[in-house]
C-alpha positions in Angstrom: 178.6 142.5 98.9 179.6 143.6 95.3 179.1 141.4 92.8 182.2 140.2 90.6 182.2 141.5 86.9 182.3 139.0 83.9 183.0 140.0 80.5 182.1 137.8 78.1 183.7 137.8 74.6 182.1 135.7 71.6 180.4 136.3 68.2 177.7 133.7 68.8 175.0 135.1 70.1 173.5 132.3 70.8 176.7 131.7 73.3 176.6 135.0 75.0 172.5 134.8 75.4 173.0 131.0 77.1 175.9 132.6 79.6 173.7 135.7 80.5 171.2 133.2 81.6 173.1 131.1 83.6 175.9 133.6 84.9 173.4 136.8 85.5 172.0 135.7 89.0 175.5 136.1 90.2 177.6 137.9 88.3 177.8 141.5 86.6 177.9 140.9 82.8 179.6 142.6 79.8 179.1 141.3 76.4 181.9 141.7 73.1 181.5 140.8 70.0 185.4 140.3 69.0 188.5 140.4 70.4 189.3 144.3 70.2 185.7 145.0 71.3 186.8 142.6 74.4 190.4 144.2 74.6 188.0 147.5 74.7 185.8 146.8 77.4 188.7 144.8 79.7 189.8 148.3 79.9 186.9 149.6 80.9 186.7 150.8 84.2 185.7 149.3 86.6 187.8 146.4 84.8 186.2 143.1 85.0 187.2 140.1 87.6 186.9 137.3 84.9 186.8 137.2 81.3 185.6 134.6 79.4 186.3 133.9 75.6 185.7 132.6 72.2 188.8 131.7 70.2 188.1 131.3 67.1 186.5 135.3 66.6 186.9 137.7 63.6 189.0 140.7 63.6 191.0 139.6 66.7 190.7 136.6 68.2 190.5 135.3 71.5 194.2 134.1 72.1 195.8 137.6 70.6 192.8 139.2 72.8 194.2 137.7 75.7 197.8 138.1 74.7 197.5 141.9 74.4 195.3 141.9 77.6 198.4 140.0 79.7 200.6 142.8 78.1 199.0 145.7 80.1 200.6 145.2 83.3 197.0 146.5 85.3 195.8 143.7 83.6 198.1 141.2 83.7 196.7 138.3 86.2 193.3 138.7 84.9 192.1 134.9 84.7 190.1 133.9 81.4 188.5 131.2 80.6 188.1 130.2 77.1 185.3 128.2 75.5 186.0 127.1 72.3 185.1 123.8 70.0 187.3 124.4 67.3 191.0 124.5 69.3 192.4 122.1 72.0 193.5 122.8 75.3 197.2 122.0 74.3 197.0 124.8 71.4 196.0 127.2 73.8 198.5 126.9 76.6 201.4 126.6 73.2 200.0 130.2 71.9 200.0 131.7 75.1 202.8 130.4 76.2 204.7 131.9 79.8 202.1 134.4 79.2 199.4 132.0 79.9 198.6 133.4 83.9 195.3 131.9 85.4 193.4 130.3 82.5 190.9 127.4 82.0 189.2 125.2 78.6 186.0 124.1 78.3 184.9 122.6 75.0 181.4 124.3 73.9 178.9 123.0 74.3 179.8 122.6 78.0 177.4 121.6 81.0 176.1 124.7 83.0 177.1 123.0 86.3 180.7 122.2 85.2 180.8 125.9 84.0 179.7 127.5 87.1 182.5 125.5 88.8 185.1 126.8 86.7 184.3 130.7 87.0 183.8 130.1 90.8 187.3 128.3 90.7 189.0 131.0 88.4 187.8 133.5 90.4 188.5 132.2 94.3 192.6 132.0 93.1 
């Protein structure tokens, strides 16, 4: 069976290094470094099943990301899952708006267990 596709957007390294390592034994990763590089490579083809972003991010971040990526109609129920420890859950869902489509919060620094559970969740609806 074919593995689901992850793409991972966030400046931290750090972030993105900790995710590969917990996420890699069952999922194909991507990594961006911004919001266009992740509006980039959701594009790519194949596209991914679940992206998960950064908010706070230079040059685009990861709410306009996400905003842009709800826009392109081949792209449109893509679920993301933000991870974020500078913007509440409340913020995101007012930016997105009716735009919001299948999304989830976790607050970094978030258990590994609690964060498997939530890409399994996001990507079984």
């Amino acid at each position: 069976m074919k593995r689901k596709a992850i793409l991972v957007v966030d400046d931290d390294e750090d972030m993105c290094a900790a995710l590969d390592i917990v996420l890699s034994p069952h999922y194909r990763m991507t990594f961006a470094v911004d919001g266009v590089d992740g509006y980039l490579r959701a594009n790519d083809l194949p596209g991914p099943d679940l992206i998960i972003a950064d908010v706070a991010m230079p040059n685009l971040d990861g709410l306009a990301m996400v905003q842009r990526i709800r826009d392109n109609h081949a792209l449109g129920n893509l679920p993301v899952l933000f991870l974020t420890g500078q913007v509440s859950q409340a913020v995101v869902a007012e930016r997105l708006g009716p735009s919001a489509g299948a999304f989830a919060y976790l607050r970094k620094p978030t258990d590994s267990g609690l964060l498997q559970k939530k890409v399994l969740s996001l990507l079984c609806t």
